[in-house]
C-alpha positions as CSV (number, residue, x, y, z in Angstrom):
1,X,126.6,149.2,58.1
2,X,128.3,152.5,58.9
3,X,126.9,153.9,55.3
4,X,125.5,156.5,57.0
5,X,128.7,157.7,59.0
6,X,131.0,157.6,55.8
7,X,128.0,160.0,53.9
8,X,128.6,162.1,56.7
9,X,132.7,162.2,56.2
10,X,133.2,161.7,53.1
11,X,129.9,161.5,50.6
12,X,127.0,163.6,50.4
13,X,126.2,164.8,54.0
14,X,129.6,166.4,54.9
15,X,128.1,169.2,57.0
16,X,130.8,171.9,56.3
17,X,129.5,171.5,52.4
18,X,126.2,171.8,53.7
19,X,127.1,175.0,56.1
20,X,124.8,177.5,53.6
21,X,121.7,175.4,53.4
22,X,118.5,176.7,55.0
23,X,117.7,175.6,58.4
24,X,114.2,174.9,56.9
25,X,115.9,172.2,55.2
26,X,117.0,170.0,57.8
27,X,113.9,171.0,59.5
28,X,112.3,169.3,56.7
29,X,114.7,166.2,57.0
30,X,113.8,165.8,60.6
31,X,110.3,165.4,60.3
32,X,110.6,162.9,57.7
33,X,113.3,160.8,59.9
34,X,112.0,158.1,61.8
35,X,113.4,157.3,65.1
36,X,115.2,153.6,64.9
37,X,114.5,151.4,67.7
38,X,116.4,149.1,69.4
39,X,115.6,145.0,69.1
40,X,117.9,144.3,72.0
41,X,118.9,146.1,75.7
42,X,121.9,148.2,75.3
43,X,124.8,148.2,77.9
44,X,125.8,152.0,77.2
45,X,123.7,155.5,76.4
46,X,125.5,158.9,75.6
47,X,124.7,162.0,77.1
48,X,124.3,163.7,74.4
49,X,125.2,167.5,73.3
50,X,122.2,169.7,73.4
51,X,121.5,170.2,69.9
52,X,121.4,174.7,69.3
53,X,119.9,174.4,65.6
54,X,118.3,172.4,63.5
55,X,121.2,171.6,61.8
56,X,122.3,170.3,64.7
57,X,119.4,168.6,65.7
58,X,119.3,166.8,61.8
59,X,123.0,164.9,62.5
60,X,122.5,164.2,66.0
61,X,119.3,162.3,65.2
62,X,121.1,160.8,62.0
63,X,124.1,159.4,64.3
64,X,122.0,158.1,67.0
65,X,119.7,156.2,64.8
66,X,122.8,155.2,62.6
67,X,124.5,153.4,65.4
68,X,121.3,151.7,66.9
69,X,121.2,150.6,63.3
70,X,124.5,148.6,63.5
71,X,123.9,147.0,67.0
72,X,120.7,145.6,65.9
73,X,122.6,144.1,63.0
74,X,125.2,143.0,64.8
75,X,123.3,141.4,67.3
76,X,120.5,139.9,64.6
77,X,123.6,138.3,63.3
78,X,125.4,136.9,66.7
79,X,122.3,135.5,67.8
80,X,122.1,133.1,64.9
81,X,125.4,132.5,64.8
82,X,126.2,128.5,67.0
83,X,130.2,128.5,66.5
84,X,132.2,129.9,69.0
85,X,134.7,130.6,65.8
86,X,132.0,132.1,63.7
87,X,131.2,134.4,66.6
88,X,134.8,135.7,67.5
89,X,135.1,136.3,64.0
90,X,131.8,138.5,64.0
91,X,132.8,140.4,66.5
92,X,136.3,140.9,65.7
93,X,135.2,142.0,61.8
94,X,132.4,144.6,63.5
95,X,135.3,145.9,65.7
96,X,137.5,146.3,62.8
97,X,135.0,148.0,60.8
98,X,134.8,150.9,63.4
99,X,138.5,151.0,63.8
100,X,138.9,151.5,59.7
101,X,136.7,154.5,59.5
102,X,138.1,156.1,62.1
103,X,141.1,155.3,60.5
104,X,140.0,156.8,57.3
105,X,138.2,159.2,59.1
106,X,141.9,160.6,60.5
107,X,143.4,160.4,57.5
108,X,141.1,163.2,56.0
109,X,141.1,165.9,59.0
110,X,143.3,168.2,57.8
111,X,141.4,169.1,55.0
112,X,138.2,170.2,56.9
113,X,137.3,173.3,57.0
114,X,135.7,173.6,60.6
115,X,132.9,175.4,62.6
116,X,130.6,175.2,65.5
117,X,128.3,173.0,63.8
118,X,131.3,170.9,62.4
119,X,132.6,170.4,65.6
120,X,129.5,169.7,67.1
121,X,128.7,167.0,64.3
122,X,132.6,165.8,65.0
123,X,132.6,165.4,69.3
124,X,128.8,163.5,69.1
125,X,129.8,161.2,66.0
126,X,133.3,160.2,68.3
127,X,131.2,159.4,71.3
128,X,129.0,157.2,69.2
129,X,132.0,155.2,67.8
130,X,133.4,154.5,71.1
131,X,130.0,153.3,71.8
132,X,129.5,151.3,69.9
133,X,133.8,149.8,70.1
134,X,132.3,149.3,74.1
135,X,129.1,147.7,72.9
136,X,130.3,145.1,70.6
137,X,133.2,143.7,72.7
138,X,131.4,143.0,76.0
139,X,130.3,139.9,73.6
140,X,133.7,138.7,73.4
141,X,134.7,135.9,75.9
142,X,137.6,137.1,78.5
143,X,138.9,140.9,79.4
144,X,137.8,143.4,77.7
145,X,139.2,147.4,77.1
146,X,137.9,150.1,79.8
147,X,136.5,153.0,78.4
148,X,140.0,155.2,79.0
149,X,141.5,152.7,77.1
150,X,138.9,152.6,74.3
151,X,139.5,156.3,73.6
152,X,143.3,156.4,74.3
153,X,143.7,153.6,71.2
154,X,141.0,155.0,68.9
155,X,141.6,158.9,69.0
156,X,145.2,159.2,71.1
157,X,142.6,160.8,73.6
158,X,141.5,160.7,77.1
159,X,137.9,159.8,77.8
160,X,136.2,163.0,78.6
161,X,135.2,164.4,82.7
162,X,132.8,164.2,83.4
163,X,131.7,160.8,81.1
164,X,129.8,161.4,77.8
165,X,129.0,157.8,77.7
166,X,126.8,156.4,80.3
167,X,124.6,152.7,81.7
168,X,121.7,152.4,79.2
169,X,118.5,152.4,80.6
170,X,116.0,149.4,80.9
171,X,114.3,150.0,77.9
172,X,110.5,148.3,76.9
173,X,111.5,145.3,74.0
174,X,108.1,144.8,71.7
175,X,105.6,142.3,72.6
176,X,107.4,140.2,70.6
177,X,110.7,140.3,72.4
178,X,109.0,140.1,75.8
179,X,107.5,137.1,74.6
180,X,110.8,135.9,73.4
181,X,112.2,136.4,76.1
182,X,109.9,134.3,78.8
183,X,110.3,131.5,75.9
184,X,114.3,131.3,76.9
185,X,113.4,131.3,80.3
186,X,110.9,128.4,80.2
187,X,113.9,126.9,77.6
188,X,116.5,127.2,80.4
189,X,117.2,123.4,82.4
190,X,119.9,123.7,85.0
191,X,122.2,120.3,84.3
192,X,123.6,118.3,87.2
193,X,126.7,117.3,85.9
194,X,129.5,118.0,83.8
195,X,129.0,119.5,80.5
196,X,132.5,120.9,79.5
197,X,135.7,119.3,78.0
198,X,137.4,117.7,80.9
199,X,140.8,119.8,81.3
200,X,143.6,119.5,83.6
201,X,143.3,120.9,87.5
202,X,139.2,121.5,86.7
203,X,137.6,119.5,89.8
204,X,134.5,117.3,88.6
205,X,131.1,118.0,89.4
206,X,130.3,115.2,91.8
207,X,133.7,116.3,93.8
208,X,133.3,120.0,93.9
209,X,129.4,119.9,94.5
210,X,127.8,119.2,97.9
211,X,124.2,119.3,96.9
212,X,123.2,119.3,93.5
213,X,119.3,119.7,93.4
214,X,120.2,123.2,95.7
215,X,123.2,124.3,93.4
216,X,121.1,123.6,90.5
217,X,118.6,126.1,91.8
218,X,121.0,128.6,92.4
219,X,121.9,128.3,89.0
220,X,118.6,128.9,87.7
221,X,118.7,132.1,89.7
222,X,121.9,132.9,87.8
223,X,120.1,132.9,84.5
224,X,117.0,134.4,85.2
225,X,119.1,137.3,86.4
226,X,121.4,137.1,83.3
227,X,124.5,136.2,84.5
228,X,124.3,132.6,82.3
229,X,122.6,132.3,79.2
230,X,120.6,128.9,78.0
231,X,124.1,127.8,76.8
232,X,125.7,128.4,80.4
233,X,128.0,130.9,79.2
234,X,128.5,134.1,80.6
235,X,126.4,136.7,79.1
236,X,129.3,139.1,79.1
237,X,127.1,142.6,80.4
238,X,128.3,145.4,81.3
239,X,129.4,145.3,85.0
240,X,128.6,141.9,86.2
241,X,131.8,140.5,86.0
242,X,132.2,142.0,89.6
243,X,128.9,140.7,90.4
244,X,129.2,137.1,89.2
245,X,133.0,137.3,91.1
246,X,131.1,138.5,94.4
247,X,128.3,135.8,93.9
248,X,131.5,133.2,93.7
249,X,132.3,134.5,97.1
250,X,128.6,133.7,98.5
251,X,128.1,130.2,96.5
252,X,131.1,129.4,98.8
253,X,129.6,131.1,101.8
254,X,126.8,129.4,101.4
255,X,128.4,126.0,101.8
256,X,127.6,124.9,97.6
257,X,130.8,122.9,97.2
258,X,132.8,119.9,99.6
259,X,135.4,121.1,102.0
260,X,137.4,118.0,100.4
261,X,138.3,116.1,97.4
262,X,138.2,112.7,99.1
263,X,139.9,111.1,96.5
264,X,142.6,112.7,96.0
265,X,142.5,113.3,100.1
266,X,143.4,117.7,99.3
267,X,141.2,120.3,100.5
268,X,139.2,122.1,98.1
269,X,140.4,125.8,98.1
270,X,138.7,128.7,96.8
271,X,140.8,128.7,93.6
272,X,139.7,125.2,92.9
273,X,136.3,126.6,93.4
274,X,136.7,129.7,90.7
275,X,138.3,127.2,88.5
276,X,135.7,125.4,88.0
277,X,133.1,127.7,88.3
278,X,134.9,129.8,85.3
279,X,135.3,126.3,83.1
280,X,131.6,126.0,83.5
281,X,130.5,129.3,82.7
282,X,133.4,130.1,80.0
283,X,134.6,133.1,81.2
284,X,137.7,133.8,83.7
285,X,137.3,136.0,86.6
286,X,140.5,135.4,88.1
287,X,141.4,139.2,88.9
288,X,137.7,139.8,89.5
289,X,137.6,136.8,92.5
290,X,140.7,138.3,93.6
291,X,140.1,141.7,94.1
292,X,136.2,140.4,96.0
293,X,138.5,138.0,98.3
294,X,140.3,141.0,99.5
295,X,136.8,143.2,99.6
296,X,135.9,140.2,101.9
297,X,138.3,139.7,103.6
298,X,138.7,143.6,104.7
């Protein structure tokens, strides 16, 4: 699915081969590109480089609609995939294709003859790979890499000041996806009980909750702002980790869960709490919670 990146590098659309060609020419290609749209939202945007030339204008277009190219994929395919395992594995092959070509893509530098339009081609095609490296691990269940860190292990190179690589915007899905969409909702039923594996020093439902028909509607306000998905999992987007952590913080405010677990005769403390809530939403916010108790605290 990176085709289009590797004819760029290495194939038939190396722009320092194509340095003489008439600007007419990629004029030409322009026109006949068509934008690619995206079948999803996005978590990140770039901020692009102003294109100065047509030239310019032709591989900007090319990389932009190259990479929306491989999130659709890669998101056509995670949505049909069920397994947990089958998922991981998804998203850890996508991740290793990016980290291959830029592999390959490092191996080959030194015999590049460079230019303005080279470099131009290079810096835009590096934001897009880290990206889309961003992009495809939010999906992943547990911590994920912070943009420094995403450029620091795929170029050896700090993320640029100020960032090229931005919050997407809301952006309007097809009637078809909006309908979609208000189909998962309808699809969503908030269950009063437990659901999960039981696992050692997770509190039961009927201990930990005070009132279930009132948590069960704060629940259903948890998926319809995407926090939870149909399954209960986290949805993993960019920047509510935080959120969901904070949210923890006001579910306990809000006097959600028993003071006491009355058969074991302990109070219930707010780890208990974030224990559980974390078992039923897969996904651990342990230094998230943390970090909000102090905010709160303060």
């Amino acid at each position: 699915m990176l085709k289009d990146f590797n004819r760029i590098l290495f194939l038939d659309l190396r722009p320092w081969l194509l340095a003489k060609e008439p600007m007419v020419k990629f004029k030409l290609l322009l026109q006949e590109m068509e934008d690619v749209s995206f079948n999803h939202q996005p978590l990140f945007d770039i901020d692009w480089d102003k294109a100065i030339n047509a030239r310019q204008s032709f591989y900007l277009k090319l990389i932009e609609n190259a990479g929306t190219s491989f999130l659709n994929s890669f998101q056509s395919e995670l949505k049909v995939t069920k397994d947990i395992r089958e998922k991981n594995y998804l998203i850890h092959t996508k991740l290793g294709e990016i980290q291959s070509f830029i592999k390959e893509w490092c191996s080959v530098l030194g015999n590049i003859t460079s230019s303005k339009d080279v470099v131009f081609v290079f810096d835009n095609l590096q934001h897009q790979l880290v990206r889309l490296f961003l992009e495809i691990q939010e999906s992943k269940n547990g911590e994920v890499l912070s943009m420094d860190e995403v450029y620091e292990m795929l170029f050896s190179i700090s993320a640029p000041n100020p960032e090229k690589i931005i919050d997407a915007p809301v952006i309007l899905l097809s009637e078809a996806e909006t309908h979609k969409a208000k189909e998962n909702k309808r699809s969503f039923v908030p269950v009063m009980d437990d659901f999960r594996a039981e696992l050692k020093g997770i509190l039961s439902f009927d201990t930990i909750i005070k009132n279930p028909k009132r948590f069960a509607e704060a629940e259903m306000d948890l998926y319809l702002k995407g926090f939870i998905g149909v399954d209960y999992n986290f949805t993993h987007k960019h920047g509510l980790k935080n959120e969901l952590a904070t949210i923890y913080h006001e579910f306990i405010a809000k006097g959600y869960f028993n003071p006491r677990d009355f058969e074991r005769l302990k109070d219930i403390k707010p780890r208990d709490i974030r224990k559980f809530l974390d078992n039923r939403y897969n996904v651990n916010l342990d230094k998230q919670f943390r970090t909000s108790m102090v905010n709160h605290i303060i």
